[in-house]
C-alpha positions in Angstrom: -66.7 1.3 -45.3 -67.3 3.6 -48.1 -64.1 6.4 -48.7 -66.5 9.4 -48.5 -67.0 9.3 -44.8 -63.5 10.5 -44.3 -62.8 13.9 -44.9 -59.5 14.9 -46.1 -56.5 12.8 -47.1 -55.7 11.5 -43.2 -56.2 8.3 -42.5 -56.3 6.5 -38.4 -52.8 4.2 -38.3 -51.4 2.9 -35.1 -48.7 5.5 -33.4 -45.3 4.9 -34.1 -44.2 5.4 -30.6 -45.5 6.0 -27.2 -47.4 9.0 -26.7 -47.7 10.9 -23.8 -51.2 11.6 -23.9 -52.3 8.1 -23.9 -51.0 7.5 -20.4 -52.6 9.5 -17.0 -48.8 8.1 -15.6 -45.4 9.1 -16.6 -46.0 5.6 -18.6 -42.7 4.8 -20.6 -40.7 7.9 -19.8 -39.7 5.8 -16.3 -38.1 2.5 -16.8 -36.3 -0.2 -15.5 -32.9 -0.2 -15.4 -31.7 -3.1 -18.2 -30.6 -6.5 -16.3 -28.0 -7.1 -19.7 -24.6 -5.5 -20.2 -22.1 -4.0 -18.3 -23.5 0.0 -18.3 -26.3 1.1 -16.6 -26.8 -2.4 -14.7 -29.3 -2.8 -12.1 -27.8 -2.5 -8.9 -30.1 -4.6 -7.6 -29.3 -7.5 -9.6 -26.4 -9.8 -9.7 -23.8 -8.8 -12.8 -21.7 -11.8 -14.1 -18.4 -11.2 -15.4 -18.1 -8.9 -18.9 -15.4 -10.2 -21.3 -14.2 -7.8 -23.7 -11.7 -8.8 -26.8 -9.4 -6.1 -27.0 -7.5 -4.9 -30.3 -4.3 -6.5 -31.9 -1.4 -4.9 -30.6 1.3 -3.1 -33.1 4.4 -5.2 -32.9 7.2 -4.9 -34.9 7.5 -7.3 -38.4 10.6 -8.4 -36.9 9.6 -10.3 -33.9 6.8 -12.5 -35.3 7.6 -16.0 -35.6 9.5 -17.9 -38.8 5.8 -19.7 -39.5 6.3 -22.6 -41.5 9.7 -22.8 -42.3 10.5 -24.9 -39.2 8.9 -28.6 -39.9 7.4 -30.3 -36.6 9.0 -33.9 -36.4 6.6 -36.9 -37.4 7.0 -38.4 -34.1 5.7 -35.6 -32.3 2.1 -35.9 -31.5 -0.4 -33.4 -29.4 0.7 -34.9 -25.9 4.2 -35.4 -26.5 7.0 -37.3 -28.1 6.3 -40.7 -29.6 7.1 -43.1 -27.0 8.2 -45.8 -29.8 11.4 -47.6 -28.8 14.2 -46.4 -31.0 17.5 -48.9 -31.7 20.9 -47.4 -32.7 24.1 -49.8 -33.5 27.2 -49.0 -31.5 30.9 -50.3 -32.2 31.1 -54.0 -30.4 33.1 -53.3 -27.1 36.3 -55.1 -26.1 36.1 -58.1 -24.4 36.9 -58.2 -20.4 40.4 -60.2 -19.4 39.2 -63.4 -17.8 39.6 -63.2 -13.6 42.8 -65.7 -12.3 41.1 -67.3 -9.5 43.9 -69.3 -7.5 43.6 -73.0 -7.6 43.3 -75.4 -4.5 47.2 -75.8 -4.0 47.5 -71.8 -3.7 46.4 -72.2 -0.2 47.8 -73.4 2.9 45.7 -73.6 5.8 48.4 -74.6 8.0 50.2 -71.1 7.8 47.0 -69.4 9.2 47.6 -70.0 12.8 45.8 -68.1 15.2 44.3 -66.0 12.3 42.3 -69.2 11.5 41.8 -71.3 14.4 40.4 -70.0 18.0 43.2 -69.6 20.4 43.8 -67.5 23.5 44.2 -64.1 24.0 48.5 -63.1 24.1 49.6 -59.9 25.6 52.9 -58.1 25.5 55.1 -55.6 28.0 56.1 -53.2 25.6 58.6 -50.7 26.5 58.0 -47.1 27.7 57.9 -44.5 25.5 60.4 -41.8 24.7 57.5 -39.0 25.6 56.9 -40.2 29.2 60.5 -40.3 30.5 60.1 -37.1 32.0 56.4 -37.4 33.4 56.3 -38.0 37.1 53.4 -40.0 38.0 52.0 -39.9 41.6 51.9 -43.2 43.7 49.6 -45.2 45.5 50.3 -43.3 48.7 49.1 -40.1 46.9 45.3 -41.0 46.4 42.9 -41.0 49.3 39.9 -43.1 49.6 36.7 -41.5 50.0 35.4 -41.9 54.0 32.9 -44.5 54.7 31.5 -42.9 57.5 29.1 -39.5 57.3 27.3 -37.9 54.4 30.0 -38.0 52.0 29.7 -41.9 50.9 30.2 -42.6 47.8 27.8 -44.6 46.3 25.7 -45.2 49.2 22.7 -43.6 51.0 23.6 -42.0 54.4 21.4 -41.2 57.2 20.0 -37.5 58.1 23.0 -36.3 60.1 21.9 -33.4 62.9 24.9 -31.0 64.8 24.3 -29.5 67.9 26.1 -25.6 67.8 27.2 -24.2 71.0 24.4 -21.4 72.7 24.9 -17.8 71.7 25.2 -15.0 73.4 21.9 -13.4 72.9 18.6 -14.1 74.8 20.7 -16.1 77.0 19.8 -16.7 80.9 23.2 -15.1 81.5 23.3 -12.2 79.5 23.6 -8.8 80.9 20.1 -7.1 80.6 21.5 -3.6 81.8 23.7 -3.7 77.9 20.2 -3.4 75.9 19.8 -0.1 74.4 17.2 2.5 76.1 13.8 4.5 74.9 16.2 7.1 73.9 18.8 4.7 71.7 15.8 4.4 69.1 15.0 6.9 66.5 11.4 7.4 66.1 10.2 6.7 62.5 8.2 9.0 60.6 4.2 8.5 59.8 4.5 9.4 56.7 7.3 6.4 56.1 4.1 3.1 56.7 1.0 5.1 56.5 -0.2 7.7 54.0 1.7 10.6 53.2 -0.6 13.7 54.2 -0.3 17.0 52.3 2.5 19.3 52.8 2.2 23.3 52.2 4.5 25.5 52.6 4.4 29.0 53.5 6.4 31.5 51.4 8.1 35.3 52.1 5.4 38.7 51.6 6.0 39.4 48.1 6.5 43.2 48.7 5.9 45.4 45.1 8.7 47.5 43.8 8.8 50.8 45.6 7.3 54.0 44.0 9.7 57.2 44.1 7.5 59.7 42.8 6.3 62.3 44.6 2.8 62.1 46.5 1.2 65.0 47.4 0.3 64.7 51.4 -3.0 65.5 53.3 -1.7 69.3 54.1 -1.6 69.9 50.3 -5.5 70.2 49.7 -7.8 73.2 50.7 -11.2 72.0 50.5 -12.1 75.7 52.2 -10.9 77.6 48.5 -12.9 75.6 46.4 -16.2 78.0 45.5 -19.9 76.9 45.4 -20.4 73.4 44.3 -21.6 73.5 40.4 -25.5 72.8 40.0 -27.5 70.7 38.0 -29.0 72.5 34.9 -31.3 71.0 32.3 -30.4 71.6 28.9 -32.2 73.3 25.8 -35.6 70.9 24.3 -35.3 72.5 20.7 -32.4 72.2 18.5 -29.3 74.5 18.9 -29.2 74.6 15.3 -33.3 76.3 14.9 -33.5 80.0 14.2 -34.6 81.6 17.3 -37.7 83.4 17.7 -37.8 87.0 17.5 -40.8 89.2 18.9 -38.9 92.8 19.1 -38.5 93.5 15.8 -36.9 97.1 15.1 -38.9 99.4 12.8 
């Protein structure tokens, strides 16, 4: 293509950007929100964990640690000391006295008695003691055996006893019927005790209104007879009262 068919120095190159007028939509004004970084996430999407390295913090020269000057031992390794066996030489320790064990003639058998050989048991009376002198100690007379006969065995099982009480005096054939209390002898228990309660009113005094002392004038004190002719009805003025009035007899 020859340069003469263009006119002027403008030449067709692709746009640099998006323009507007390419698109009948709102094209790539409206887009999606970016699925990367921790600002202006899509909600709709799941957001892993952001890690940020934050800056050195100002400390003071004086804490920081000596560095080098402080040599790590050889046996130290990255999991530990070196588990080596290490020897040291101690001074030689004094030697232990020999034990005297007694020979064979140290012992006499003979002397053991009963500590040795079985024998039977030997008791002694020894005397009282100075403590109980003064204790009296009740005899044989002064226990009592428990009773072998009713429900107070000890020790065994007894029998279902049964006791027959004398009759009482009331309901008996022989009591006196004319000693029960009468109709009137009981006191008559209200309703209101075993059934429900009914409503209750009660009926308070007039309240009377504090009295008036001022003077009332009575029926004698009115003359309907001197009042004059009862006022009529009258219908006001159409026009305004504040209209000039209309004169017809004007003086020459």
């Amino acid at each position: 293509m020859s340069a003469d068919v263009w006119v002027g120095t403008w030449r067709p190159h692709r746009p640099r950007g998006p323009i507007a007028a390419l698109y009948t939509s709102p094209g790539p004004k409206y887009r999606l929100p970016t699925n990367v970084g921790y600002q202006l996430h899509d909600p709709s999407r799941h957001r892993a964990p952001a890690y940020s390295f934050g800056t050195r913090s100002q400390r003071p020269r004086d804490d920081r640690s000596p560095g080098p000057a402080y040599m790590v031992p050889a046996n130290t390794t990255a999991r530990g000391r070196d588990g080596t066996p290490a020897y040291s030489i101690y001074g030689r320790p004094r030697d232990t006295e020999p034990f005297r064990t007694p020979g064979p003639g140290r012992y006499c058998p003979e002397k053991a008695g009963k500590w040795a050989f079985p024998s039977t048991p030997v008791y002694s009376l020894a005397a009282r003691t100075k403590q109980f002198a003064g204790d009296q100690t009740p005899g044989p007379a002064a226990y009592g055996l428990p009773p072998m006969l009713g429900p107070r065995v000890v020790g065994k099982t007894s029998a279902p006893n049964f006791s027959m009480a004398g009759r009482g005096a009331a309901g008996c054939f022989c009591a006196d019927l004319c000693k029960t209390p009468g109709p009137c002898n009981y006191r008559v228990v209200a309703a209101d005790v075993y059934k429900r309660r009914a409503p209750r009113y009660s009926m308070l005094a007039r309240n009377l209104p504090p009295p008036d002392d001022t003077r009332k004038p009575g029926p004698g004190a009115y003359s309907p007879e001197k009042r004059g002719q009862p006022r009529g009805i009258t219908f006001g003025v159409r026009h305004s009262d504040y209209l000039a009035p209309l004169v017809l007899d004007v003086p020459d």
